[in-house]
N, C-alpha and C positions, 0 to 999 in steps of 0.2 A: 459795332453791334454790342457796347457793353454797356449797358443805361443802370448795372448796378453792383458797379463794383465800388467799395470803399474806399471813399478819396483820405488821402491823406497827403502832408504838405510836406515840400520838397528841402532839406535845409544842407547847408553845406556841408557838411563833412557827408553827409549820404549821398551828392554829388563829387566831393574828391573817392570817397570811397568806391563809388559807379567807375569813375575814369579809372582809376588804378584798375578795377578788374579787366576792365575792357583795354586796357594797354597790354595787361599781363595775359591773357587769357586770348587775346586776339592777335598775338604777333606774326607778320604774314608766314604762311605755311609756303612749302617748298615740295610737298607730296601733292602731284598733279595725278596718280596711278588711279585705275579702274578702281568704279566703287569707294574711292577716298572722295572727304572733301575737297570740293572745290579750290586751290590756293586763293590769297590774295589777289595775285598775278593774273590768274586764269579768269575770276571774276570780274575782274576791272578791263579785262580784254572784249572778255564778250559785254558788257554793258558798254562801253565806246560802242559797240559795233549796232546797238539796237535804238538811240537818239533819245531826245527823252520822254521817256511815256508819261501820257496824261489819258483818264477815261475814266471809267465807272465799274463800280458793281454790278451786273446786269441780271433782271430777272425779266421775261417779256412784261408788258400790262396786263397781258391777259392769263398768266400764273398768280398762285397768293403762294406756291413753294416750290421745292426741288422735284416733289411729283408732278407737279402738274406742269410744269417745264417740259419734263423728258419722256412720262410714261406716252404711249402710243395715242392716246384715246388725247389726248389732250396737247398732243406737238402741235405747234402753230407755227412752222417755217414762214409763213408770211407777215406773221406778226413783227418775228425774230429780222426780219429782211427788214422792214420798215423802219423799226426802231434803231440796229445799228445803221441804217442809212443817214439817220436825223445824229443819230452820235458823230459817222465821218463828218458830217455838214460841221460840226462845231471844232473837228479837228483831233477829236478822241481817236487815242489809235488802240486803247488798250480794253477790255471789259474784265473782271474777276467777274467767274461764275460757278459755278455750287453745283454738286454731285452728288450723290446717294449712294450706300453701299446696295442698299435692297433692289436697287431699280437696274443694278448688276444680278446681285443673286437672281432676280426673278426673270429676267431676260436679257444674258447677257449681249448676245449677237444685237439685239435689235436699239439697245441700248449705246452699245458703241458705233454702231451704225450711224443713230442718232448725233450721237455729238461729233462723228466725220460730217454729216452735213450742215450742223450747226459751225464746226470751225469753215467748210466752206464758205459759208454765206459771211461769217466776218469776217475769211480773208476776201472777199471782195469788195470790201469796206476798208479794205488796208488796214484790219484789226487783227492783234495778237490777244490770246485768252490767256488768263491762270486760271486753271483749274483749282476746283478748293474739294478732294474728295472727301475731309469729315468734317464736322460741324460741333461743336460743344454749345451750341447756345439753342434756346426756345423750346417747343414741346420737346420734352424727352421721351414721347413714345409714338412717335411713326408709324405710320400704317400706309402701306401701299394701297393704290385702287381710287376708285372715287373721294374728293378730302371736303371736308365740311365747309361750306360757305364762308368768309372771314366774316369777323363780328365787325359790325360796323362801326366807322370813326378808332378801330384800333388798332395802333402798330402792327406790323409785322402777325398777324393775329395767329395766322396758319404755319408759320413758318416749322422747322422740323431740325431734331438731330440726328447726325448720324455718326455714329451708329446707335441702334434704340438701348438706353439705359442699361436694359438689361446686360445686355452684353458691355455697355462700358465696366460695369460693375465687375465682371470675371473674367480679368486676363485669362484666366486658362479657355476660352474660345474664342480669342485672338485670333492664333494660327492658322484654328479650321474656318471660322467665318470671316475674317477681315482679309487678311493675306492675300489671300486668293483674286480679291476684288481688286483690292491693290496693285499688286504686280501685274493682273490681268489688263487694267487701262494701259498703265504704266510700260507695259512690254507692245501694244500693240499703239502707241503715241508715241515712244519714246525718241524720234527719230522725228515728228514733225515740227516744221518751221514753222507753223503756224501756231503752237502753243509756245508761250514765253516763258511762263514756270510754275512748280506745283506748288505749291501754296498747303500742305500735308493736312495738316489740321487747325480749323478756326477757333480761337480763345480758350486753348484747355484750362479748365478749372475756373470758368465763368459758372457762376450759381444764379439760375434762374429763378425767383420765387413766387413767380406766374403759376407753376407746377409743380407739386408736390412729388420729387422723386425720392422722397427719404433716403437722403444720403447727406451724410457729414460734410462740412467744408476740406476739413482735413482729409479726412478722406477720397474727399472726389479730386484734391488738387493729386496724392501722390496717386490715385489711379489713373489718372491721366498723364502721371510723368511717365509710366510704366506706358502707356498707351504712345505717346508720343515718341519715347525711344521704339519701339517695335516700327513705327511707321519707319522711320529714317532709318532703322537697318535693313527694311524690306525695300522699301525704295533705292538702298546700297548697293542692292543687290541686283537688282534691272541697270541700274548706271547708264540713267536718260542724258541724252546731252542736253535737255534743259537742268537750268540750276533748281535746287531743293530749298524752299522756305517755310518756314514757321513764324507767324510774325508778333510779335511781344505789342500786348493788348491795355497791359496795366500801365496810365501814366507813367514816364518814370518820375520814383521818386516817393510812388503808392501806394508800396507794402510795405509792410514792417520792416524784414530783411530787406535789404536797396537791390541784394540783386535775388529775387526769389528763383527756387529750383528749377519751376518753368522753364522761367526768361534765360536762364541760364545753358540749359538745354538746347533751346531755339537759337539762342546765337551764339553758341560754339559747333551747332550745327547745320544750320546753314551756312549753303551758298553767297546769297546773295540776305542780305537785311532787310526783312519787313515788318513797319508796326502799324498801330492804329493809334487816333488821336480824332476828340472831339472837346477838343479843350479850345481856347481861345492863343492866336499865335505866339505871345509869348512861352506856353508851355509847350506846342509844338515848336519852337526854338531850342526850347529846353532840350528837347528830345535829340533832336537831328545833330545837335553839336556834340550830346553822348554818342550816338549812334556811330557816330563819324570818327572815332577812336578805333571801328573795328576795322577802317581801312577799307572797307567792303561795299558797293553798291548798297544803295536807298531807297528803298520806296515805302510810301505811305500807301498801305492797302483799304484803310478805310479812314473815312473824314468828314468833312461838311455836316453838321448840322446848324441848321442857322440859328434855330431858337436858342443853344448852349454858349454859341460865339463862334464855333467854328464855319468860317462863311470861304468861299471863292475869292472875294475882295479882298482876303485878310492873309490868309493860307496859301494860296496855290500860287500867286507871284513870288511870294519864300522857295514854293519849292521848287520852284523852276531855277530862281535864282542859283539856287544849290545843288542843282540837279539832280532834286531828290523825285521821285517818281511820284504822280498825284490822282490815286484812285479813289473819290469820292464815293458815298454809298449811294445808290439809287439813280437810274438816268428817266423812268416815265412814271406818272403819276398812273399806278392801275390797282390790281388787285392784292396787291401786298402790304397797301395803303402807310406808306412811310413817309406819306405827308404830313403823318400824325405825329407828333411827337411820343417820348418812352412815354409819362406821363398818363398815356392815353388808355392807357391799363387798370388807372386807379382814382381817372379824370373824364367824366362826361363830354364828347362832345359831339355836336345836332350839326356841323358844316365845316365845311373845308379852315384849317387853322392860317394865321396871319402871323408870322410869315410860315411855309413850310416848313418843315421839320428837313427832310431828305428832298431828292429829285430832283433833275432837269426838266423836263417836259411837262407839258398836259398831251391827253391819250388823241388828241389831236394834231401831234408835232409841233405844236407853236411854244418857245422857252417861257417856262414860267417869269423868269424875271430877264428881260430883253438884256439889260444889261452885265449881267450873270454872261451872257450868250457870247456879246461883245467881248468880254472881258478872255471869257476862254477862247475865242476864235484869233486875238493877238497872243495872248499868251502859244497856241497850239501853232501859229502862222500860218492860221487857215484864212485870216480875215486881209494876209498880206496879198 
């Protein structure tokens, strides 16, 4: 989900320099104690124990965002049934899906209501969720309730942050507004098997410039460092037996500094390793071979786009090979329209793009490209 962060190119001593931190900084731990991280050990225990996940980002077709997912007026359990159904068919066992703080604040009970019947219906699909309960990317200013039509032919159009700007902007209502929501999922899931892990917060200090939230680059990267440690020690503090992730979004190799403060944060403090990657498989090579210094389980939480390079044919055999975990963004063509490419923000277009952007499906269950379909049903051993 980062169609516009500054690329920059990867040269060796920024990858010796990468390795050295991640040898030095991730030597396996031996504190397995309540509320500590995860060790090496403990990690690598329970990831043997879960096989290896492959699936998608999941939003129904019939949502364009996080409200319209979960608020009352707009749940569609049937839709939700349908679609993981067509994801087991192809062997997907995992979905990442998105959460809102507001749709706590504003009703809690009914809310976590909601996503106990939502993980029922994917466990009967033999699917495990990550939760993602904030969001750093897209409109920065959320509003609960009825959400505007998405604008047609454009990405992700309606999608939503959370928390609303405002509050990113002034850790001092952290405490009183986040926390609470926080800990609140967190202490009433933390015990189920059917959630595989949290996923805390998605691309901190992504700059969206779709929206005008007047805030600095600089500035929004270390207000979201302060944001992101508060997640992980609130979340420390419930000590779920699912593992804790944050998953590093910038190429490596992308920023100035080789290991920016973020990334730095997120993988000394996760559990388990998760990043994202929409580059073409040599730079996801790149990454998984850094990665893989920290000793610690792998997964790719967001990937595939076809238009950029990163395809199903090219990617997901790597990460299976590797046992790196392969969450693709997007499984139906609907209302969130990620057929579209980034592009399509600042690029006209009158009809469906060639090839896709995102997605498995069309809103009919039939796979967009059959072979695509083939190719995950051997990879998943669904097709065995």
């Amino acid at each position: 989900m980062y169609p516009f962060s500054e690329k920059r190119s990867l040269s060796v001593i920024s990858l010796v320099s990468l390795t050295i931190f991640m040898l030095c900084a991730y030597a396996p731990a031996v504190d397995d104690t309540a509320s500590a991280r995860w060790s090496v050990k403990k990690a690598n225990a329970w990831y043997a124990e879960q096989g290896w996940r492959a699936g998608a980002n999941f939003l129904p077709s019939t949502a364009s965002n996080q409200f319209e997912m979960w608020q009352a007026e707009t749940w569609d359990p049937a839709t939700i049934d349908r679609e993981l159904g067509w994801a087991a068919g192809i062997g997907f066992n995992t979905m990442r899906v998105y959460l809102h703080d507001m749709l706590w604040t504003a009703d809690a009970a009914g809310f976590e209501k909601r996503m106990d019947e939502y993980l029922a219906i994917a466990d009967k699909h033999g699917i495990k969720t990550i939760f993602v309960p904030f969001d750093c990317v897209w409109d920065p200013y959320p509003k609960p309730g009825p959400q505007k039509e998405p604008v047609p032919h454009v990405h992700n159009s309606r999608w939503v942050q959370s928390p609303h700007v405002d509050v990113q902007k002034n850790p001092a209502r952290y405490e009183a507004q986040l926390k609470p929501y926080l800990t609140g999922i967190l202490t009433r899931f933390k015990d189920d098997p059917r959630i595989l892990a949290w996923d805390l917060l998605n691309e901190p200090g992504n700059a969206v410039p779709q929206y005008e939230d007047h805030w600095d680059n600089k500035e929004r990267e270390d207000t979201h460092l302060i944001l992101l440690n508060r997640l992980f020690d609130w979340a420390r503090e419930v000590n779920p037996s699912q593992p804790l992730t944050a998953g590093v979004w910038i190429e490596v190799g992308e920023r100035t500094n080789p290991v920016h403060s973020l990334d730095k944060v997120m993988l000394e403090r996760s559990d388990i390793i998760t990043f994202h990657t929409y580059s073409p498989l040599p730079k996801a090579k790149i990454a998984v071979e850094w990665l893989k210094n920290s000793g610690r389980p792998i997964i790719c939480t967001e990937y595939m786009s076809r238009g950029s390079g990163s395809t199903f044919e090219t990617v997901m055999p790597y990460f299976k090979e590797q046992n790196v975990g392969a969450i693709n963004w997007g499984l139906v063509n609907g209302r969130s329209q990620t057929i579209y490419p980034w592009d399509s923000w600042n690029k006209q277009y009158t009809a469906e793009p060639e090839p896709w952007f995102h997605d498995v499906f069309r809103k009919d269950g039939t796979p967009y490209r059959e072979a695509e379909a083939k190719l995950i049903r051997e990879l998943t051993g669904k097709g065995q």
